[in-house]
LOKE-272133 format. One record per residue (C-alpha): residue number from 1; residue in one letter; y, z, x. Coordinates in nm, 2 decimals. Each point is the difference from the previous one (the first is absolute). Layout:
<drenkes>
<pos=NUM code=A y=Y z=Z x=X>
...
</drenkes>
This chain:
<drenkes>
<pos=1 code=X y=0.00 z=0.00 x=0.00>
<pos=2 code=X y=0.34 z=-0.16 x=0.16>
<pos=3 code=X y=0.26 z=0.30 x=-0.01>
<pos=4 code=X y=0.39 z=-0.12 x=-0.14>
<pos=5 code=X y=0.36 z=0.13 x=-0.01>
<pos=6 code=X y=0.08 z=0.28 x=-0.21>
<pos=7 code=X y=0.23 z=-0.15 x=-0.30>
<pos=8 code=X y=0.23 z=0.26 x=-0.16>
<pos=9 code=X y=0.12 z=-0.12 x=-0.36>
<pos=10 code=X y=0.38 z=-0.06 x=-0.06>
<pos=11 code=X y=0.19 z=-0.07 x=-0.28>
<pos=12 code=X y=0.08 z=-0.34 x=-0.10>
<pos=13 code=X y=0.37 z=0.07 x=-0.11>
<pos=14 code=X y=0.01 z=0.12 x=0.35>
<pos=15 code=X y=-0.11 z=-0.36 x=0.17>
<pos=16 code=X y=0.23 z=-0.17 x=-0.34>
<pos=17 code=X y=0.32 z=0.19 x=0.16>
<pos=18 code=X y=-0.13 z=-0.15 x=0.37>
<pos=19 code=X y=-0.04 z=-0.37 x=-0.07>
<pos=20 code=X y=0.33 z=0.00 x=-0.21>
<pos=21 code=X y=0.16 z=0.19 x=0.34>
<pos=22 code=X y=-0.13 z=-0.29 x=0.21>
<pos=23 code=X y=0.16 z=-0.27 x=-0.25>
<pos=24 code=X y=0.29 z=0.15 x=-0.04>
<pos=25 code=X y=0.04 z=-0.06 x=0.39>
<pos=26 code=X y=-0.05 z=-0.36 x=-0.01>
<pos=27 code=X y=0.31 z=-0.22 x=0.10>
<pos=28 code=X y=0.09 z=-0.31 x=-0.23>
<pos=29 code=X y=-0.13 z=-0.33 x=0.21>
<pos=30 code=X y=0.34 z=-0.24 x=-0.01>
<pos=31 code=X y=-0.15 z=-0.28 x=-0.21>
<pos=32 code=X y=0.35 z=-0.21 x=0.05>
<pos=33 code=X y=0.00 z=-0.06 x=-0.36>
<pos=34 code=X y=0.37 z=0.18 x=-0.01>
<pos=35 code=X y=0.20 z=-0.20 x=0.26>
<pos=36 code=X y=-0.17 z=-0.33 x=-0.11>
<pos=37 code=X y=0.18 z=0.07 x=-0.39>
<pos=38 code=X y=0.30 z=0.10 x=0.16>
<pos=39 code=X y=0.02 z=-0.31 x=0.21>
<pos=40 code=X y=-0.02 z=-0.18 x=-0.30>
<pos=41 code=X y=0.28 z=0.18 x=-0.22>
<pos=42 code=X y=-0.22 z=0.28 x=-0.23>
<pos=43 code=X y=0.11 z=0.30 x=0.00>
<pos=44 code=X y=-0.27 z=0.32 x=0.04>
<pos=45 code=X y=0.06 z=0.27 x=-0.16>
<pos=46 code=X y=-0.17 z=0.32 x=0.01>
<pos=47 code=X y=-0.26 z=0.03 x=-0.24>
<pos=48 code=X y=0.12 z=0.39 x=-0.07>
<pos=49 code=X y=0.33 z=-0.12 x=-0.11>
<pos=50 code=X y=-0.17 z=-0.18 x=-0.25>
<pos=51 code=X y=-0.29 z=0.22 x=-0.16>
<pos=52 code=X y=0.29 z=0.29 x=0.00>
<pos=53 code=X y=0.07 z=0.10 x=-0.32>
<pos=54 code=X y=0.33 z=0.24 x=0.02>
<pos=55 code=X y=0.01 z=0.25 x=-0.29>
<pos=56 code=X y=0.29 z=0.22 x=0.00>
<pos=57 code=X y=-0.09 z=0.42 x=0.04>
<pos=58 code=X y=0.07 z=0.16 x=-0.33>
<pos=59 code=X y=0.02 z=0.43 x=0.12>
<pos=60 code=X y=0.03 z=0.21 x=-0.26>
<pos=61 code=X y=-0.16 z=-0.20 x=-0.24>
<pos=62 code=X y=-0.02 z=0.06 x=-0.36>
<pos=63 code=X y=-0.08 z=-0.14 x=-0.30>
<pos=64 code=X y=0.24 z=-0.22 x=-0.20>
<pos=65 code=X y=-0.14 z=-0.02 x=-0.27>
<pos=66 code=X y=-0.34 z=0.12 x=-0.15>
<pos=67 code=X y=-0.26 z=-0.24 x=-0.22>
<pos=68 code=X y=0.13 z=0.11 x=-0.34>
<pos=69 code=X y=-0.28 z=0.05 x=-0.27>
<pos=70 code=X y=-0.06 z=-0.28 x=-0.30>
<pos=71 code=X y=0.22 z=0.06 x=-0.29>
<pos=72 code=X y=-0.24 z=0.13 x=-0.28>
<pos=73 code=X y=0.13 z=-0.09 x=-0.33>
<pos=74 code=X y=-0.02 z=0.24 x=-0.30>
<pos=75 code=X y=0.04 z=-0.12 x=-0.33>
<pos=76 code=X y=0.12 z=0.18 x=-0.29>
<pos=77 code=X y=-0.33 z=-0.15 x=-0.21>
<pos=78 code=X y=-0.38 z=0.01 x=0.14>
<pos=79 code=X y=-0.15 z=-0.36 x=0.02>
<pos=80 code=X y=-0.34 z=-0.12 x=0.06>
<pos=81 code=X y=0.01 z=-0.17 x=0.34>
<pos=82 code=X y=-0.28 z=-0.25 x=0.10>
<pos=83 code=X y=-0.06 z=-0.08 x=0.35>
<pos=84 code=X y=-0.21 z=-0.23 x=0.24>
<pos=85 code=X y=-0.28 z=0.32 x=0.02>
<pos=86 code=X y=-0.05 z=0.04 x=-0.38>
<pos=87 code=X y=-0.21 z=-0.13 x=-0.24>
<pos=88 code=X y=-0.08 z=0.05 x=-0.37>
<pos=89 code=X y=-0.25 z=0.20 x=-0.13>
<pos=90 code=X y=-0.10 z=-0.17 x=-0.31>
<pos=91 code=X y=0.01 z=-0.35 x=0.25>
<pos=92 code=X y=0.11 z=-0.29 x=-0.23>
<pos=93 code=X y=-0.05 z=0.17 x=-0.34>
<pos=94 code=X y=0.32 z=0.23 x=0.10>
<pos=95 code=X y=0.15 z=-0.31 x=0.17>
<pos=96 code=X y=-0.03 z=-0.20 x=-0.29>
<pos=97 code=X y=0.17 z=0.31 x=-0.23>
<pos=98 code=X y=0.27 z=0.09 x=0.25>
<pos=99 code=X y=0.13 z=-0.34 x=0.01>
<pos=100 code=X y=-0.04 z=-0.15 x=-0.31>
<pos=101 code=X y=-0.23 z=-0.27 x=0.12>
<pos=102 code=X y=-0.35 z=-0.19 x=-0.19>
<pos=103 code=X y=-0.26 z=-0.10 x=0.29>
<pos=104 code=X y=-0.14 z=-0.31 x=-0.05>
<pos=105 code=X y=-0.32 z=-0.07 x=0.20>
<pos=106 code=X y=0.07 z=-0.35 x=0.17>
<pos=107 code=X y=0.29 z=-0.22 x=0.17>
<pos=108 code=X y=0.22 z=-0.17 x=-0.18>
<pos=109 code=X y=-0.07 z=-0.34 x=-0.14>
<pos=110 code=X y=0.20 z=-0.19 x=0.30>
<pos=111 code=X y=-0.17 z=0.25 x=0.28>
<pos=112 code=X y=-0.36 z=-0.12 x=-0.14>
<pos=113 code=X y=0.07 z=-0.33 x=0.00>
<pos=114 code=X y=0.06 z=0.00 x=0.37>
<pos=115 code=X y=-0.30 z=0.18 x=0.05>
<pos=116 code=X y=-0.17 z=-0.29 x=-0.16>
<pos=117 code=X y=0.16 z=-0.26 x=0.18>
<pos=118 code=X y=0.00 z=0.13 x=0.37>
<pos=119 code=X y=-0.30 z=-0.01 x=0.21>
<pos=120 code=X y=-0.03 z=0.21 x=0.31>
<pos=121 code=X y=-0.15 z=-0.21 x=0.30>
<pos=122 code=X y=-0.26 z=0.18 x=0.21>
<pos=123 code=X y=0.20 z=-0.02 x=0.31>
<pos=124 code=X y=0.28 z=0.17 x=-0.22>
<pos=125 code=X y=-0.29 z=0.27 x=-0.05>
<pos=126 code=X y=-0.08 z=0.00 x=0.37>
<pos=127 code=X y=0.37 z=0.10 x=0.06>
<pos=128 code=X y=-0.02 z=0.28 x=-0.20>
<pos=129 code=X y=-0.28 z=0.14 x=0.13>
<pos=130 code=X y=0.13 z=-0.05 x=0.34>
<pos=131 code=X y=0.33 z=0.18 x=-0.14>
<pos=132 code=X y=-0.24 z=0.29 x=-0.10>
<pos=133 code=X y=-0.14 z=0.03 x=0.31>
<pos=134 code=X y=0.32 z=-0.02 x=0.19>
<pos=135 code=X y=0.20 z=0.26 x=-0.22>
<pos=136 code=X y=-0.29 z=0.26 x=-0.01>
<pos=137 code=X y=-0.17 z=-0.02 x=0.35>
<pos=138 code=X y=0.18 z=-0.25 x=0.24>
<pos=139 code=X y=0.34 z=0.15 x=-0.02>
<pos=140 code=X y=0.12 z=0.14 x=0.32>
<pos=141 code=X y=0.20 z=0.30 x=-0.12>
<pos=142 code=X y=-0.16 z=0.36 x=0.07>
<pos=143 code=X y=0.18 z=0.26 x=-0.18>
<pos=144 code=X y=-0.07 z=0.35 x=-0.14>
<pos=145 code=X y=-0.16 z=-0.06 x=-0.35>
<pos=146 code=X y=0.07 z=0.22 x=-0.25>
<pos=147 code=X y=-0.18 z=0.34 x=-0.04>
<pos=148 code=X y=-0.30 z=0.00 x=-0.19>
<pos=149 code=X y=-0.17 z=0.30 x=-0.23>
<pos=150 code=X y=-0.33 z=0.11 x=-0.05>
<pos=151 code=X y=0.00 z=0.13 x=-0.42>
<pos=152 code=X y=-0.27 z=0.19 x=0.08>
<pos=153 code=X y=0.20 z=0.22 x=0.29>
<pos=154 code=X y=0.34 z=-0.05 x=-0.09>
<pos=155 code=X y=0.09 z=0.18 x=0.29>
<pos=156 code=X y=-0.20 z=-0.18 x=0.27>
<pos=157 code=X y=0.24 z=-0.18 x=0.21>
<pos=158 code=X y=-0.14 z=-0.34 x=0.08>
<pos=159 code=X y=0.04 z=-0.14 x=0.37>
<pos=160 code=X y=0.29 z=-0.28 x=-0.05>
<pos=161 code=X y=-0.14 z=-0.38 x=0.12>
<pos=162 code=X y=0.21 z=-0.22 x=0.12>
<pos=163 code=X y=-0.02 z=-0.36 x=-0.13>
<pos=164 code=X y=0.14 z=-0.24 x=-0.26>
<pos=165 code=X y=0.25 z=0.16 x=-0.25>
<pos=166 code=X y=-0.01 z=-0.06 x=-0.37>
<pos=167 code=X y=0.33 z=-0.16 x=-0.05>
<pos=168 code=X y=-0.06 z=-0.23 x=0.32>
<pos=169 code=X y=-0.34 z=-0.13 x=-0.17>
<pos=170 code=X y=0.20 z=-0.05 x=-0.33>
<pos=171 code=X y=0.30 z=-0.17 x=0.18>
<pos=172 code=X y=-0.19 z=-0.25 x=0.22>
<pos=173 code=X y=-0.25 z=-0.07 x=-0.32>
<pos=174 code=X y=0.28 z=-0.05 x=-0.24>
<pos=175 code=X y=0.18 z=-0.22 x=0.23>
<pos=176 code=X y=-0.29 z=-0.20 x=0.12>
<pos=177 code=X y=-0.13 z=-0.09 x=-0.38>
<pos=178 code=X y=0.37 z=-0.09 x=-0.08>
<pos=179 code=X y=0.01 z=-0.28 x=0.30>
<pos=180 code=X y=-0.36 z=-0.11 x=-0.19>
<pos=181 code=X y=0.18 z=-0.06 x=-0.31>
<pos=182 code=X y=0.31 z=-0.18 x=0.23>
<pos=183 code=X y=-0.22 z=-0.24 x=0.13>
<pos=184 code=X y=-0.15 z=-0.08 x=-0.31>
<pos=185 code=X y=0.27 z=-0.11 x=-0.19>
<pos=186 code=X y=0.21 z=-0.15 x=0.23>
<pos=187 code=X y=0.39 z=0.02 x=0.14>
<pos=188 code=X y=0.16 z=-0.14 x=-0.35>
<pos=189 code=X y=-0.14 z=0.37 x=-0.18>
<pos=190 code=X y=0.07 z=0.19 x=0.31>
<pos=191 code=X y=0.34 z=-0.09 x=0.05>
<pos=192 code=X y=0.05 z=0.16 x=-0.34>
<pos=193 code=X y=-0.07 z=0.32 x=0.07>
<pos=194 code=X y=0.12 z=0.30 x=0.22>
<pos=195 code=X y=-0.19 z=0.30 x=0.16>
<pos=196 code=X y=0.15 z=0.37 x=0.01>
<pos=197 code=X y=-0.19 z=0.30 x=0.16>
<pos=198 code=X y=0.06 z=0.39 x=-0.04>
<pos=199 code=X y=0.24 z=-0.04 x=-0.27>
<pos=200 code=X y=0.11 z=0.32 x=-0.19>
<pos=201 code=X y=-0.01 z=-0.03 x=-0.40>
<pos=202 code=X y=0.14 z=0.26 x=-0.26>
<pos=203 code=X y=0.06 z=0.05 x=-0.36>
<pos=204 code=X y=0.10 z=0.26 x=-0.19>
<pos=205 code=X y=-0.06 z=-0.03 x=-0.40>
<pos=206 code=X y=-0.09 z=0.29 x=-0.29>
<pos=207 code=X y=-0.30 z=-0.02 x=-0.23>
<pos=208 code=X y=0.07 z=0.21 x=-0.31>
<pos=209 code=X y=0.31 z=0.20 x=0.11>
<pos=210 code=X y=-0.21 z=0.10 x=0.37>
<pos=211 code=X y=0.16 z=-0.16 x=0.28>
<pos=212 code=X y=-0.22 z=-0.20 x=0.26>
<pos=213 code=X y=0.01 z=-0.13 x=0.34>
<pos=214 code=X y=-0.24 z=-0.19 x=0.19>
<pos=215 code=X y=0.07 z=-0.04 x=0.35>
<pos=216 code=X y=-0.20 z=-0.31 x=0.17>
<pos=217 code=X y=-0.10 z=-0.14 x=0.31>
<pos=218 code=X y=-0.06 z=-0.39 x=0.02>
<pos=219 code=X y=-0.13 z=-0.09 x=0.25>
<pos=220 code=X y=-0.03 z=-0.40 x=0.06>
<pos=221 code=X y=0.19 z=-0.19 x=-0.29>
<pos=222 code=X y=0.07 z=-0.37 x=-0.12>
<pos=223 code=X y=0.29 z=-0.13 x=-0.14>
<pos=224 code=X y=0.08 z=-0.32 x=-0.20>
<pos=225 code=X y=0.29 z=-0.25 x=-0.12>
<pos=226 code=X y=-0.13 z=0.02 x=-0.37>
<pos=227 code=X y=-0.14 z=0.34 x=-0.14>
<pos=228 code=X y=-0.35 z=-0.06 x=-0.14>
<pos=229 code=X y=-0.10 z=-0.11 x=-0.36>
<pos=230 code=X y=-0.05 z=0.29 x=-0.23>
<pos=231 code=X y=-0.31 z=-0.03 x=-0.31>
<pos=232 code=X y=0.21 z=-0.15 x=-0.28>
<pos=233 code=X y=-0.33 z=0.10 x=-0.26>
<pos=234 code=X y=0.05 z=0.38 x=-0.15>
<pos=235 code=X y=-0.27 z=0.21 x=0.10>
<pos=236 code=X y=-0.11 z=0.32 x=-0.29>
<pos=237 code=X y=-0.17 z=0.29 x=0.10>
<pos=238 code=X y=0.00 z=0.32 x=0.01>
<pos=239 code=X y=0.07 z=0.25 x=0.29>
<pos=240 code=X y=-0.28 z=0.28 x=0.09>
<pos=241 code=X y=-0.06 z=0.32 x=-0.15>
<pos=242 code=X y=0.06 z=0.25 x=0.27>
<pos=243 code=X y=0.07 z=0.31 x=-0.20>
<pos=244 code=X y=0.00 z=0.29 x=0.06>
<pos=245 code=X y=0.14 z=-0.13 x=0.33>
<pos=246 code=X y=0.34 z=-0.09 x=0.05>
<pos=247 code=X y=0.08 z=-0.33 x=0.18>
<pos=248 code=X y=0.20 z=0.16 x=0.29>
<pos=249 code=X y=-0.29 z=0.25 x=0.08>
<pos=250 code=X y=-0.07 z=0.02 x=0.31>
<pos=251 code=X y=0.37 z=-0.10 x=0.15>
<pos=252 code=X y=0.19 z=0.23 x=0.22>
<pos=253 code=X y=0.34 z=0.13 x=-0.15>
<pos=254 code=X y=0.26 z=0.10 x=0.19>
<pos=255 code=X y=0.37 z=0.08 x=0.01>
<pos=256 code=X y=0.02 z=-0.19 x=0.36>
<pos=257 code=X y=0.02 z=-0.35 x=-0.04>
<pos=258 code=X y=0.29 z=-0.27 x=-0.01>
<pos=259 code=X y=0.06 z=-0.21 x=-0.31>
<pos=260 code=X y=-0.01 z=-0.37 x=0.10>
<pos=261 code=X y=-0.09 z=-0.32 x=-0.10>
<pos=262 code=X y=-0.03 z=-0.25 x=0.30>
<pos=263 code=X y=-0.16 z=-0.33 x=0.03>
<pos=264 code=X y=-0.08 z=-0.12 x=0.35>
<pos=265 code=X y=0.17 z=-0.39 x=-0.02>
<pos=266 code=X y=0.34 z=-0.06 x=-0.05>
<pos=267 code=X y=0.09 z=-0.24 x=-0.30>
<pos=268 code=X y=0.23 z=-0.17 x=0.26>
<pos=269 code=X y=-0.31 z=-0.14 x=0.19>
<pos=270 code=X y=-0.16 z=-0.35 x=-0.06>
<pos=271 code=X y=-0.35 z=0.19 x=-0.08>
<pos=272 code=X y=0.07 z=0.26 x=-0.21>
<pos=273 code=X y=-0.26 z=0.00 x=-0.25>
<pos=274 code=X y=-0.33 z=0.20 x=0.08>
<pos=275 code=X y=-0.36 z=-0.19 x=0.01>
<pos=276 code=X y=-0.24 z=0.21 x=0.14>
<pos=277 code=X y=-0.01 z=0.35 x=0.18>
<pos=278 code=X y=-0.28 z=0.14 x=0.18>
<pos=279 code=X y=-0.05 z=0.34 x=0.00>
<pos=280 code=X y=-0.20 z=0.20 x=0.31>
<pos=281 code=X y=-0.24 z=0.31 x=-0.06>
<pos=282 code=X y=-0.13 z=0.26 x=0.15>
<pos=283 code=X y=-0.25 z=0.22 x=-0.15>
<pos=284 code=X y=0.11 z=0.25 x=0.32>
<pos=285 code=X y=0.41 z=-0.03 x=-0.11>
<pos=286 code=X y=-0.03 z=0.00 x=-0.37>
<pos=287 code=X y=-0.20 z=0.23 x=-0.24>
<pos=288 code=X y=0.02 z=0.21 x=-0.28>
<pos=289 code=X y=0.12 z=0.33 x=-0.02>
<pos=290 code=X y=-0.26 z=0.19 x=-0.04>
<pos=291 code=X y=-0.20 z=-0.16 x=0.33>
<pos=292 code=X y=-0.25 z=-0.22 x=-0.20>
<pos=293 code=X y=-0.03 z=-0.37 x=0.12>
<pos=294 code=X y=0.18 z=-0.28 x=-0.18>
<pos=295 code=X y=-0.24 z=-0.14 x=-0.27>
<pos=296 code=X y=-0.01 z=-0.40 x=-0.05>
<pos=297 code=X y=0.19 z=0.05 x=-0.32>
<pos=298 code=X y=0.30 z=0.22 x=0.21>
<pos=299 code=X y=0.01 z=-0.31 x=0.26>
<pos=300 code=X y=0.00 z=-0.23 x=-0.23>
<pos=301 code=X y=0.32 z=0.25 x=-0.26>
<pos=302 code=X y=0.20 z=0.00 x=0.40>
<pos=303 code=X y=-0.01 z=-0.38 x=0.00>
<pos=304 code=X y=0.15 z=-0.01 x=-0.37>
<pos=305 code=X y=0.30 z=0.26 x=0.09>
<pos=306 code=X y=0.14 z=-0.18 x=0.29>
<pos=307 code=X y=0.00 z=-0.32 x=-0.20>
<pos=308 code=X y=0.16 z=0.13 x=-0.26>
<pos=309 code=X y=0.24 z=0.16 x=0.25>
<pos=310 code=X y=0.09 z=-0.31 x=0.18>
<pos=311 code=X y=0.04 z=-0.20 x=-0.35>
<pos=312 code=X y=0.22 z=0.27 x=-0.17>
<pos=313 code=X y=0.24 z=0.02 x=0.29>
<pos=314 code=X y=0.03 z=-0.38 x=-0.02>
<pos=315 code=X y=0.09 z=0.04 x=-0.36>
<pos=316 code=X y=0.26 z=0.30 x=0.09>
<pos=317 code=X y=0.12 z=-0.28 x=0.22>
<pos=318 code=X y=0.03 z=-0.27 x=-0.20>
<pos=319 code=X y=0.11 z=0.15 x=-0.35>
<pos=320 code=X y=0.17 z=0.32 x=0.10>
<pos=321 code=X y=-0.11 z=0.40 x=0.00>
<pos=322 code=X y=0.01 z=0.00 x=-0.39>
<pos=323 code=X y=-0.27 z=-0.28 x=-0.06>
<pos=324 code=X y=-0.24 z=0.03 x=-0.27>
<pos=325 code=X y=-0.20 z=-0.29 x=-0.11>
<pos=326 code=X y=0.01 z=-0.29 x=0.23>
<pos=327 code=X y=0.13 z=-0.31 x=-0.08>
<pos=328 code=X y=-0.21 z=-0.17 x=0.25>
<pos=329 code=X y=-0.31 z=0.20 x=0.09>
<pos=330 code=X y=-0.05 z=0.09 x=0.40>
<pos=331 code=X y=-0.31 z=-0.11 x=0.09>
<pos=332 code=X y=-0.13 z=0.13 x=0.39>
<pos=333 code=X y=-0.35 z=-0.03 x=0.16>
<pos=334 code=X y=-0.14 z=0.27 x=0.22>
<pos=335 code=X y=-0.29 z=0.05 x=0.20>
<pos=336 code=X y=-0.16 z=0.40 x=0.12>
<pos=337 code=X y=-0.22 z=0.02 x=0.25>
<pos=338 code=X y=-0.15 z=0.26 x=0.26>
<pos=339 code=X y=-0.12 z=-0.34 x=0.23>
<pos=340 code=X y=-0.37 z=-0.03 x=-0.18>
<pos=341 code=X y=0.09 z=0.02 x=-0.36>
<pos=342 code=X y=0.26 z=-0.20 x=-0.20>
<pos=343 code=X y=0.12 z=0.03 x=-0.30>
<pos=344 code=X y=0.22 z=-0.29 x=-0.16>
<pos=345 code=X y=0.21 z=0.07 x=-0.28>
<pos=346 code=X y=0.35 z=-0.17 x=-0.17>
<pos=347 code=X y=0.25 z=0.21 x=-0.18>
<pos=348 code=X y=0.23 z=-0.18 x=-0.28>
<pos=349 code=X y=0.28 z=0.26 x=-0.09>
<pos=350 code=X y=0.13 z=-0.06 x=-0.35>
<pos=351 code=X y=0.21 z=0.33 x=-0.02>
<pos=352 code=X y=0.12 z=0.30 x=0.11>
<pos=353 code=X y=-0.03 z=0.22 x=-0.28>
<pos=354 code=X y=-0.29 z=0.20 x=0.07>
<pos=355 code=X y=0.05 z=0.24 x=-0.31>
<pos=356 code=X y=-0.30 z=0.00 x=-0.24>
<pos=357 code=X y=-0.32 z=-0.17 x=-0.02>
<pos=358 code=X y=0.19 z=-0.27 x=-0.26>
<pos=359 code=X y=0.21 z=-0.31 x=0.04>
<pos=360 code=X y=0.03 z=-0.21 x=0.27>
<pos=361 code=X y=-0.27 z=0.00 x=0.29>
<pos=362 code=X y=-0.06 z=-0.13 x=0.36>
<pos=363 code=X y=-0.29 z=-0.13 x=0.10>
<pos=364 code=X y=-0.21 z=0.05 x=0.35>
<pos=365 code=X y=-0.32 z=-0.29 x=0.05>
<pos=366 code=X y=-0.20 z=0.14 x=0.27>
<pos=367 code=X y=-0.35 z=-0.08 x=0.10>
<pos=368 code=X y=-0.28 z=0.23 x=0.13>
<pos=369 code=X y=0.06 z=0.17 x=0.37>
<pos=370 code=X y=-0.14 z=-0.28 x=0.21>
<pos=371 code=X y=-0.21 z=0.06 x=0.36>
<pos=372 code=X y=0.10 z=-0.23 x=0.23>
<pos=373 code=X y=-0.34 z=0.09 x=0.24>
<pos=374 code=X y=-0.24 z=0.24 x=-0.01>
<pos=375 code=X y=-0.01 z=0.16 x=0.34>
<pos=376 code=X y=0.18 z=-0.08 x=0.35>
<pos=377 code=X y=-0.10 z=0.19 x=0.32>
<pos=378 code=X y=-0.16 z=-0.01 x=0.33>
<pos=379 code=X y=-0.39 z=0.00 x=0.00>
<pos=380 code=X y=-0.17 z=0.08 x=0.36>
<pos=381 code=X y=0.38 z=-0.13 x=0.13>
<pos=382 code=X y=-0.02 z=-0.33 x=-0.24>
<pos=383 code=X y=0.27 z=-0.03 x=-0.28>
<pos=384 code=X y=-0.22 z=-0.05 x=-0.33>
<pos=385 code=X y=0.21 z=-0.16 x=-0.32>
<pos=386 code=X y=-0.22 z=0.02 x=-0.29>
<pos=387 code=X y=0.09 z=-0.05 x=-0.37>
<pos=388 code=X y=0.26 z=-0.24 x=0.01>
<pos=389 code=X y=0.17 z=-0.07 x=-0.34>
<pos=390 code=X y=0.18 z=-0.32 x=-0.01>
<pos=391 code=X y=0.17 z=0.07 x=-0.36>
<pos=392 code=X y=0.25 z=0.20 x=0.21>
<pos=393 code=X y=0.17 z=-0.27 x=0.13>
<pos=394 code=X y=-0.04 z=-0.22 x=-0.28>
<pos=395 code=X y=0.25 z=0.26 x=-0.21>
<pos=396 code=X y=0.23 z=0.02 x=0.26>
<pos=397 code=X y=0.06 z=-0.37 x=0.02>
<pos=398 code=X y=0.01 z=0.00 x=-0.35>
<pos=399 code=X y=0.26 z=0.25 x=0.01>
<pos=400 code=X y=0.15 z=-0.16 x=0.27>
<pos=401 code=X y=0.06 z=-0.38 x=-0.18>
<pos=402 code=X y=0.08 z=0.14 x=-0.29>
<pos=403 code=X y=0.38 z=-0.09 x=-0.12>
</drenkes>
């Protein structure tokens, strides 16, 4: 056995400070390239004169001014405010009573006969399925999703994931099914039409002697020259019995809110007149108060308030505060959906007196909550589509050409 030097162990932020002593002694080798500019007229400056950035020294400092906290308005009356997080309990059996409005199962007449006539190509379907894929597993963004809950331990905290967030998946699939429906009908149709995102919509209204506001998000909306046509046929029916329920059950009421009315467009624009809106969910963001999950008939009452919200502040607009029954109805198309499911649905507002069950009625044609797949995930590191419903995009380009 060959006997070695003893090796005593040392520190390696000891041997770090070392080698950076040794560089720090090096001399700057003359490359030349300084005289050879200044023979030919450039100036060299210093490269600290440049990267300084001179702040003046504040002593003493202090505080100018401090963040002052949001004005909280308190009215004299309570109201029943509706926001982005609530939903209905009765779904769209309370809808339906609260605003006066007869659901009719079906699109209008002009809606279904553009469903008839268009045909969706199968490299249109290929598109979308490659839109799927890219909004719900390609997408490079890697954010904190939101927190999610165990109902069986309420109190078990979840490790948070990072990954795709809701409203990114909704965004890019929204947007990506909307250049679908571009392509299909060509620049002459798309030239008549505008695109809004994150607009803010409210309207304040009474429904017998209670006052009411619904304050709305919209998140992706289209505009148009001409307003859509309303049904010209009268539709009878009769609202649903939700006694002994009250058709603001369920609605927060509070002293802190701000009467307004405010629709997003200006009249002054050349597209003033809403088309469609599109309206995101989260199951995670949205809920009802009591901490159940939003039932299919909830989603579907959430999609029916914000179209009525968006068409009565156009009729605020257009005939004043005081309007009751419209001389024109305000017809507006929406689409809800969480990214998987899709519900379609067109509100024609009539009026705005909400009093009673008699008189004069709106009307809201919506269709069955529609799955646009059935599942989309990495299996064993391979992303898997399966269930793909073409109907989806067929009622969006529906939507989309109808005028």
């Amino acid at each position: 056995m060959r006997l070695t030097q003893k090796l005593c162990a040392q520190h390696l932020d000891y041997w770090f400070k070392q080698q950076w002593k040794r560089v720090g002694q090096r001399i700057p080798i003359d490359t030349g390239a300084q005289a050879e500019l200044e023979r030919l007229g450039i100036k060299v400056i210093d490269a600290k004169e440049v990267l300084q950035d001179p702040k003046p020294v504040r002593e003493n400092f202090v505080f100018d001014k401090l963040v002052p906290d949001p004005v909280v308005i308190q009215q004299e009356k309570a109201a029943y405010v509706l926001r982005d997080e609530n939903v209905l309990l009765e779904g769209t059996a309370q809808a339906q009573v609260l605003l006066k409005t007869i659901q009719v199962d079906g699109f209008p007449k002009n809606v279904e006969e553009k469903l008839e006539q268009a045909k969706i190509s199968p490299s249109t379907n290929r598109n979308v399925q490659n839109a799927i894929l890219a909004s719900h597993l390609f997408d490079c963004e890697q954010k904190k999703t939101a927190i999610m809950k165990v109902p069986e331990k309420p109190m078990f905290v979840l490790p948070r994931n990072y990954g795709i967030t809701d409203d990114r998946k909704n965004r890019l699939i929204i947007s990506k099914l909307l250049f679908e429906c571009e392509k299909l009908h060509g620049r002459s149709l798309v030239f008549q039409r505008r695109l809004g995102n994150d607009l803010k919509c409210h309207i304040h209204f009474s429904k017998d002697d209670h006052p009411l506001q619904f304050d709305f998000n919209i998140d992706t909306i289209i505009t148009s020259k001409r307003p859509l046509d309303p049904v010209k046929d009268r539709i009878n029916s009769d609202l649903p019995d939700i006694f002994p329920l009250k058709s603001t059950i369920s609605i927060p009421v509070t002293k802190k809110y701000e009467i307004q009315t405010v629709f997003p467009i200006t009249q002054s624009t050349s597209f003033p007149n809403p088309h469609t809106i599109f309206l995101h969910f989260s199951p995670l963001s949205v809920g009802n108060l009591y901490g159940t999950p939003v039932t299919d008939s909830q989603f579907q009452a959430r999609n029916m308030l914000k179209a009525f919200s968006v068409a009565a502040a156009r009729a605020k607009q257009l005939y004043g505060d005081n309007a009751t029954n419209l001389e024109k109805p305000v017809v507006v198309q929406s689409v809800h959906t969480d990214g998987k499911l899709f519900h379609f649905g067109t509100y024609q507002l009539n009026t705005l007196n909400l009093d009673g069950r008699d008189g004069l009625k709106n009307y809201w044609f919506q269709k069955p909550t529609t799955e646009l797949f059935h599942e989309c995930k990495y299996d064993v590191g391979r992303p898997i589509l399966t269930g793909y419903n073409s109907a989806v995009i067929s009622y969006l380009n529906a939507f989309y050409g109808n005028d």
